[in-house]
C-alpha positions as a LaTeX table, in Angstrom:
\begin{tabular}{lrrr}
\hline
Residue & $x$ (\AA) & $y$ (\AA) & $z$ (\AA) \\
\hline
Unk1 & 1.16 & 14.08 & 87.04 \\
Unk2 & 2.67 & 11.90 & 84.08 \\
Unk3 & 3.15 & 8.14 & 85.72 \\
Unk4 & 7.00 & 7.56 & 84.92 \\
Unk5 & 7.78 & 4.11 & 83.25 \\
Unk6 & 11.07 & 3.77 & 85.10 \\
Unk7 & 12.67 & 2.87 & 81.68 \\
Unk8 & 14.97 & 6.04 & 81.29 \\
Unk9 & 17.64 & 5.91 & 83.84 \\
Unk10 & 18.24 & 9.32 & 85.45 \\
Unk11 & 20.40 & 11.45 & 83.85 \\
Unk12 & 23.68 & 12.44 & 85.13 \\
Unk13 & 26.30 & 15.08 & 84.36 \\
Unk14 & 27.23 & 18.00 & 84.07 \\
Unk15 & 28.65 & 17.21 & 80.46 \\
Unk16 & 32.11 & 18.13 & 79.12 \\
Unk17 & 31.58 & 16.48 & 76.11 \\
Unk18 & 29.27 & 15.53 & 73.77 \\
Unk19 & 30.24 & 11.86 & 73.82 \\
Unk20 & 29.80 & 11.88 & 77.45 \\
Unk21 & 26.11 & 12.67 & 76.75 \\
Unk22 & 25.37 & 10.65 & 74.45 \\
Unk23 & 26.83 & 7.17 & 76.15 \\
Unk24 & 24.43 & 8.82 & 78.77 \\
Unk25 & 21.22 & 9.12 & 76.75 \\
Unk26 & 22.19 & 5.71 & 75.22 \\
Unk27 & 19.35 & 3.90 & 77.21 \\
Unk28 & 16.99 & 6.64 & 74.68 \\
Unk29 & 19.02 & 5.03 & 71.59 \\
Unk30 & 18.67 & 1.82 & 72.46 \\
Unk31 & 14.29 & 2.04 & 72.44 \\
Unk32 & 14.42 & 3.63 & 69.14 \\
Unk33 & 16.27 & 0.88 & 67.35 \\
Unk34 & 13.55 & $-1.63$ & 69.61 \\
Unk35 & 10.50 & 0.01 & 68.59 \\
Unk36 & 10.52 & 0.58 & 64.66 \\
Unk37 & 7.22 & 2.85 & 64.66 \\
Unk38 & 7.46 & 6.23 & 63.33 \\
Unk39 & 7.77 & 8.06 & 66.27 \\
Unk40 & 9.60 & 6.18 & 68.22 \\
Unk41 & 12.29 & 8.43 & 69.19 \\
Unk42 & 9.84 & 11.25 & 70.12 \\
Unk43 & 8.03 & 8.86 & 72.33 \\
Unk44 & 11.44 & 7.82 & 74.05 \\
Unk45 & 12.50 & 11.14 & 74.36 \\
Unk46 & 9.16 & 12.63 & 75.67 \\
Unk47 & 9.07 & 9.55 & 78.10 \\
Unk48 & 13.11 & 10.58 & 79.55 \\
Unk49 & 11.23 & 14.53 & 79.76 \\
Unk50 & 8.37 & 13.04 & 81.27 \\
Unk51 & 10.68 & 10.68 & 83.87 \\
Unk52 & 13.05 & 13.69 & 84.86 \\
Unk53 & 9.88 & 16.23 & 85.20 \\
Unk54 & 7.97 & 13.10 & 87.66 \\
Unk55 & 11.01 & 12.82 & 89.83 \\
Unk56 & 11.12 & 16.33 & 90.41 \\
Unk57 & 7.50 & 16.57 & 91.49 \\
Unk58 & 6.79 & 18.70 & 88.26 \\
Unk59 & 3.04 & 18.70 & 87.48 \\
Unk60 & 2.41 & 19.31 & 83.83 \\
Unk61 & $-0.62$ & 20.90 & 82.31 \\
Unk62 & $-1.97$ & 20.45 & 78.75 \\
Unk63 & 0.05 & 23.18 & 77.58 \\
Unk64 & 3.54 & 21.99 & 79.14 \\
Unk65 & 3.03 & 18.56 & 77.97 \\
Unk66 & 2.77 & 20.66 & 74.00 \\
Unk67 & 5.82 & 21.88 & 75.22 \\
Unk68 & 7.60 & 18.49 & 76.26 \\
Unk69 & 6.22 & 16.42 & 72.69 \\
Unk70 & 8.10 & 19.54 & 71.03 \\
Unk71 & 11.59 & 19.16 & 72.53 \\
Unk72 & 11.17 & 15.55 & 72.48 \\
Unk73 & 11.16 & 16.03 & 68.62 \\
Unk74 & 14.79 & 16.82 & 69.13 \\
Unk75 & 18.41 & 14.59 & 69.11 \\
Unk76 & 17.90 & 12.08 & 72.28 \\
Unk77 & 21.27 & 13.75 & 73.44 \\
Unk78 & 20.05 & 16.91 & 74.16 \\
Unk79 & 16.87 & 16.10 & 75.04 \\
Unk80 & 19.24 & 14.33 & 77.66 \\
Unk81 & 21.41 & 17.02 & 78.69 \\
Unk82 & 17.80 & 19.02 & 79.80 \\
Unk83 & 16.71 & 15.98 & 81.57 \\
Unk84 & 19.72 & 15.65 & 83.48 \\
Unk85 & 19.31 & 19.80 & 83.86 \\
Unk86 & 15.88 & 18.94 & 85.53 \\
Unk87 & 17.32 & 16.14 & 87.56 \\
Unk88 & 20.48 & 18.50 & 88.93 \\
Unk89 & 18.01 & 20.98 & 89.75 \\
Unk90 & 15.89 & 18.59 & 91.72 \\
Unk91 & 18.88 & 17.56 & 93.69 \\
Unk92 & 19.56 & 14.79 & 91.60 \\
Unk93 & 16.43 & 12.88 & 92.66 \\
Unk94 & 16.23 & 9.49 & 91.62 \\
\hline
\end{tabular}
């Protein structure tokens, strides 16, 4: 199971609004602009995946970890909005 670095809070919701998201997945935002590799804001969002899948108890083979680097390629909101998905489905466990 992926080893969570703790640095993605847990998500919250459910979201009304977009904005509400976002201020939300601002924590995902705020390692981009920190880390000025190319990459960066797939690693972030792969590592707020990763975080939300761990708390769950979600073991992840070689193929679901293909799975998470591809939606981690998306906008840190919604990438977000399906960890906080993960985490409402777990209970919200922290």
């Amino acid at each position: 199971m992926y080893e969570t670095t703790n640095t993605v809070p847990p998500p919250h919701g459910p979201y009304e609004r977009e904005a509400d998201a976002r201020r939300d997945a601002e924590a995902i935002y705020t390692a981009v602009r920190r880390d000025r590799q190319r990459g960066a804001m797939t690693r972030a969002n792969a590592d707020a995946l990763r975080t939300a899948l761990s708390r769950a108890g979600v073991e992840l083979g070689a193929y679901d970890e293909t799975i998470v680097f591809w939606i981690a390629g998306w906008e840190p909101t919604t990438v977000h909005v399906i960890a906080s998905w993960i985490s409402r489905a777990n209970g919200g466990a922290r």
